[in-house]
N, C-alpha and C positions, 0 to 999 in steps of 0.2 A: 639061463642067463641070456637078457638079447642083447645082438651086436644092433651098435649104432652104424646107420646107413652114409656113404658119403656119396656122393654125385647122384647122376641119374641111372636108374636098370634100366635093362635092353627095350623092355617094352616102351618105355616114357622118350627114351632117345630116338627110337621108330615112329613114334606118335608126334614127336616134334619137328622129323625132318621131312615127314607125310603132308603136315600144316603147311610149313614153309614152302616144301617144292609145289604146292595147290598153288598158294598165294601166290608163288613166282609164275606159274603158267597162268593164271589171271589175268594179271599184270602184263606180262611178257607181249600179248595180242596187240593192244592199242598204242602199245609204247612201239612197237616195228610201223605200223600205220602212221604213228607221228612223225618217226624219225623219216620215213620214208614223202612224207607229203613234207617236210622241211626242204628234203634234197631237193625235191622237184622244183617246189620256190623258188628254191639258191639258184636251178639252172636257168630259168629264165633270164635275169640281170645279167649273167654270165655269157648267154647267147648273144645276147644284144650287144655286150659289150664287144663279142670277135667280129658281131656285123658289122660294128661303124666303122672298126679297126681293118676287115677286112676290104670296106667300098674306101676309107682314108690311103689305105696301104695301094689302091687302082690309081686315086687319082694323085696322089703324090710320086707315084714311081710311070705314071703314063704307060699301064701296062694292066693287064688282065689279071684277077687273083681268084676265087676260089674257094668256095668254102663247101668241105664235104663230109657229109651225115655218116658214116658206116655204123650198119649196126650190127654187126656182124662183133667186130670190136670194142664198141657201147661207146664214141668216142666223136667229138666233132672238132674236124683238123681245117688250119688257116693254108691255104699252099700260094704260094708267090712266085715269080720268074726270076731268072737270071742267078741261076740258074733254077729251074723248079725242083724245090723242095718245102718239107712243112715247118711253118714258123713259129705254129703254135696250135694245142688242145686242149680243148675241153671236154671230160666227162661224160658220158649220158647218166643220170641214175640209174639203178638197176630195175625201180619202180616201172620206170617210163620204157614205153615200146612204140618206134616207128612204126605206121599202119599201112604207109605208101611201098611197100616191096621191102624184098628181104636184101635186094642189093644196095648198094652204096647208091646216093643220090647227090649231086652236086648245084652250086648257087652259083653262077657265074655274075662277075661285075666285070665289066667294060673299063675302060682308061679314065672315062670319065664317070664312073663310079654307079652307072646304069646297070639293072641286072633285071630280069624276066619275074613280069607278077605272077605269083600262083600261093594255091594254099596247099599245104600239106598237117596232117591228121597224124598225132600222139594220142594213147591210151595210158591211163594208168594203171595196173594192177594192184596196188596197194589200197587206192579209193573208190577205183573205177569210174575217176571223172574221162572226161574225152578231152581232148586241149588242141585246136583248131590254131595252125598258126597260118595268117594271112599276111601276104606279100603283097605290097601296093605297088602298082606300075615306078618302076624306076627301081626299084629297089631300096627307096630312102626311109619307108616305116615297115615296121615288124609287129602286129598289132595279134596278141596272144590272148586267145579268150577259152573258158573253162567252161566244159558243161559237165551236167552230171549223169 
């Protein structure tokens, strides 16, 4: 007399979570690559948005502000006087990595919302583009370019 079978045997439920966990490590590669070149995008607009905030908060308050990179902490902090403390962070992704030294690096703006041209250099590891950010005398444009 045969028995009738109900679900799956051991070998068919091995064979099926073998399939799936393939497909999910497939998968799993270019989906971290996307998510990770999404965040980098997002920081862009982000950064821009604490520089105007940080050269607005100089010349509004007649006084010195500050904007600095640690990467140590993955994190770029607004700092203001009276008394000096931070007013505000944003993020680094974890993709992205300062190329200019491992210590903290600082943006200074003047009262009148001036701050020193220079460029400083991001890597990505997730794409391995390089991202060149250019400081234009005075401080007033932020011009981010990507290479690969």
């Amino acid at each position: 007399m045969s028995r009738r079978r109900r679900g799956f045997t051991l070998y068919e439920m091995v064979l099926v979570l073998g399939v799936t966990a393939g497909l999910g490590l497939l998968l799993a590669g270019p989906a971290a690559v996307s998510r990770a070149s999404l965040a980098e995008r997002a920081f862009w607009p982000a950064w821009q948005r604490l520089w105007r905030t940080a050269r607005q908060l100089a010349i509004s308050q007649h006084n010195e502000t500050v904007l600095v990179v640690v990467p140590a902490s993955r994190r770029v902090e607004l700092w203001a006087p009276k008394p000096w403390r931070c007013r505000q962070t944003i993020p680094i992704p974890r993709s992205l990595r300062w190329l200019d030294g491992p210590t903290k690096t600082d943006f200074r703006f003047n009262a009148q919302g001036w701050g020193q041209a220079r460029t400083v250099h991001w890597r990505s590891t997730a794409t391995g583009h390089h991202w060149q950010q250019a400081v234009q005398f005075g401080g007033s444009l932020v011009n981010v370019y990507e290479t690969a």
